[in-house]
C-alpha positions as CSV (number, residue, x, y, z in Angstrom):
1,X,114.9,128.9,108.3
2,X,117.5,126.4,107.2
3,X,116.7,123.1,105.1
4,X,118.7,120.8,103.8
5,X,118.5,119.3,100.1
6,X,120.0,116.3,99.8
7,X,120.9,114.6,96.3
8,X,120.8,110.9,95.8
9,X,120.1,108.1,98.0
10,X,123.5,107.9,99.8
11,X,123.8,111.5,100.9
12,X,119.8,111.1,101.8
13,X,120.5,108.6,104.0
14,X,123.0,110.4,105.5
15,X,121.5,113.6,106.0
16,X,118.2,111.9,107.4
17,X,120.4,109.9,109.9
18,X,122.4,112.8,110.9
19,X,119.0,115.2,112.0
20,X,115.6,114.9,113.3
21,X,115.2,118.5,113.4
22,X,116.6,120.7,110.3
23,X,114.1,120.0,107.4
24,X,115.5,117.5,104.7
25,X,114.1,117.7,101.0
26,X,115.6,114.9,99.0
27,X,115.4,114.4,95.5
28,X,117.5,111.8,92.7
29,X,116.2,109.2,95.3
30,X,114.6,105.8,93.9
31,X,113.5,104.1,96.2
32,X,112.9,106.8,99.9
33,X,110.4,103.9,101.4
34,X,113.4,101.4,100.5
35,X,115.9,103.8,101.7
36,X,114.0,103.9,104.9
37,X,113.9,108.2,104.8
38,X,110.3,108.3,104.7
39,X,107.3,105.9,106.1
40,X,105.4,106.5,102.5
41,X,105.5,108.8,99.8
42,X,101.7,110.0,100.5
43,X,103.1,110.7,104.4
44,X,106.7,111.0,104.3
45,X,105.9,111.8,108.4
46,X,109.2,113.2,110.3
47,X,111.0,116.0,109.0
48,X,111.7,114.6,105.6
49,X,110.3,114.5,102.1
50,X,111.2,114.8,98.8
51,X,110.5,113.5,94.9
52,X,111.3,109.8,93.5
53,X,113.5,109.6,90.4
54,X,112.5,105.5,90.2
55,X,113.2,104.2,86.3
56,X,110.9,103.4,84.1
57,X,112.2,100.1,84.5
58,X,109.3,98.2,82.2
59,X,110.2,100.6,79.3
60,X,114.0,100.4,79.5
61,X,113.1,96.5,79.0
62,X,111.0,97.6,76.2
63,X,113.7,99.8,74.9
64,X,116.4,97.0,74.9
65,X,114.1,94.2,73.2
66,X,113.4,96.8,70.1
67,X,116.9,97.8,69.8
68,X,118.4,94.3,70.7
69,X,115.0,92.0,69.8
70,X,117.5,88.9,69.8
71,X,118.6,89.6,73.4
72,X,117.6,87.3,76.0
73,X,119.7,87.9,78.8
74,X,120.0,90.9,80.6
75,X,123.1,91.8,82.8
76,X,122.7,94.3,85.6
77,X,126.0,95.6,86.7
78,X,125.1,97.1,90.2
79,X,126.2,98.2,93.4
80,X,124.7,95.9,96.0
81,X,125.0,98.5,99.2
82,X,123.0,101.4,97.2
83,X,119.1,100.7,98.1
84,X,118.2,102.8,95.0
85,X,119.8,99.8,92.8
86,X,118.4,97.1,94.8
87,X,114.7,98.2,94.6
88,X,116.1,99.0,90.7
89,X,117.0,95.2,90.6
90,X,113.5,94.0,91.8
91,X,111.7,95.9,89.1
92,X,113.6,95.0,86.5
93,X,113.4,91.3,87.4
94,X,110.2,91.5,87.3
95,X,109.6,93.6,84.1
96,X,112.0,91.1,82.2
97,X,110.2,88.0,83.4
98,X,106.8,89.8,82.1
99,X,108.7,90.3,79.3
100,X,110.4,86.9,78.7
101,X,113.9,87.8,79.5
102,X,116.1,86.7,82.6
103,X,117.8,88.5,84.8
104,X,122.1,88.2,85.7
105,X,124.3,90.0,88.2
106,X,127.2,91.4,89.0
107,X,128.4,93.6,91.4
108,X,130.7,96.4,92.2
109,X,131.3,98.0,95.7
110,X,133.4,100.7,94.6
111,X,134.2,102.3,91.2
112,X,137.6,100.6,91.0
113,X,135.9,97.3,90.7
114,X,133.4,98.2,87.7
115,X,135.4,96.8,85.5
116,X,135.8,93.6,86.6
117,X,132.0,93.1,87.4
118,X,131.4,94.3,83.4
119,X,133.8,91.3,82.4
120,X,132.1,89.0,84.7
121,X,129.2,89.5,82.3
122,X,130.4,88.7,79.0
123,X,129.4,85.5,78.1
124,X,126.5,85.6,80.5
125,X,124.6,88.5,78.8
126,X,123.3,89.7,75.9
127,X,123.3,93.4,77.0
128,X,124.4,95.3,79.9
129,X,122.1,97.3,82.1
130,X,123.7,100.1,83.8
131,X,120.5,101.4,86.2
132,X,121.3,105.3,88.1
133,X,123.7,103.7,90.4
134,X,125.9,106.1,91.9
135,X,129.1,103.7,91.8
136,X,128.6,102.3,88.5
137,X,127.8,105.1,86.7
138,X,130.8,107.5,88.3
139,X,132.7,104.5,87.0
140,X,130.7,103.9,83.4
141,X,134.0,104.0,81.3
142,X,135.2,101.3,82.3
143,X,132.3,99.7,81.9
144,X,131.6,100.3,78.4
145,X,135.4,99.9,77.5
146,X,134.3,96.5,78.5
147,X,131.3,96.3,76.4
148,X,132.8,97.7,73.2
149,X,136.0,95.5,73.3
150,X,133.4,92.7,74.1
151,X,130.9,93.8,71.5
152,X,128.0,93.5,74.1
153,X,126.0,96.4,74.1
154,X,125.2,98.8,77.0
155,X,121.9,100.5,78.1
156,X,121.4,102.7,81.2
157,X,119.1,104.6,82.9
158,X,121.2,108.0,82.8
159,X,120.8,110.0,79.9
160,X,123.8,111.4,80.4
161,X,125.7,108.3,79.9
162,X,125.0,107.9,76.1
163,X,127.7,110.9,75.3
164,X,130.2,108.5,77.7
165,X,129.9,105.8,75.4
166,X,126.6,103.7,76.4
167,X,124.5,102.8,73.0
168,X,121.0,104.3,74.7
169,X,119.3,105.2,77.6
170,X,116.2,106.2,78.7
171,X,115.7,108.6,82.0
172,X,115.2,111.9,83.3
173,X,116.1,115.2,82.6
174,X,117.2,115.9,86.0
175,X,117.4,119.3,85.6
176,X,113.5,119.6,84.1
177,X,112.2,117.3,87.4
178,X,114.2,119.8,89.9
């Protein structure tokens, strides 16, 4: 029997769009309802299922107003073509307006333009939000080249990102979840 595992939302999408009959197990996929690879996580339905990896969005908010408790302004540097960061966006909007915090954007559609969206948020932001967006994050250097020679700190939502030079995250062990 063959199956196909799929990591991240991208190659998800891509694999789900390419097959109706091979079974697809994705995983590293925020947002599968979003995503449109499954009808619901209780009945995926089709040939398709898999595991969320959607952020704790409400406590990376949490996280940046003990570390940062002067911060008011959040800057979400994000790919607007990846579904995962979109449905990303939503939640933290509306974790940050629970929280009393707003919300500003900036955009990169490919990794050679990550530096300019981090730029496009100094001045704007009090910290930068980096959330497991495949663009941004194969690109994070630049971005927190930006934010050191800026002095505007930089959270994520990949662990991994704090030995590249982001000042925290908090996420998943990707390896313990599968």
């Amino acid at each position: 029997e063959t199956v196909i595992v799929a990591i991240s939302t991208p190659s998800a999408q891509a694999v789900v769009s390419a097959t109706r009959d091979i079974p697809v197990v994705f995983t590293a996929v925020t947002d599968p309802v979003g995503a449109q690879l499954v009808q619901s996580m209780e009945a995926p339905g089709g040939n398709v299922t898999g595991i969320s990896d959607m952020s704790p969005v409400a406590e990376h908010v949490a996280l940046i107003q003990e570390i940062l408790p002067q911060a008011k302004t959040i800057g979400f540097l994000y790919n607007p073509g990846e579904t995962n960061s979109v449905s990303s966006l939503a939640a933290l909007k509306t974790a940050a307006e629970a929280a009393g915090l707003s919300v500003v954007e900036s955009t990169a559609s490919r990794s050679s333009e990550v530096q300019n969206a981090a730029r496009a948020l100094v001045g704007r932001a009090d910290v930068m939000y980096v959330p497991t967006d495949n663009t941004i994050v194969s690109a994070l250097e630049s971005a927190v080249g930006v934010a050191e020679e800026s002095d505007v700190p930089l959270v994520t939502a990949d662990t991994d990102s704090v030995s590249r030079g982001a000042l925290a995250a908090l996420g998943f062990n990707y390896h313990e979840v599968g």
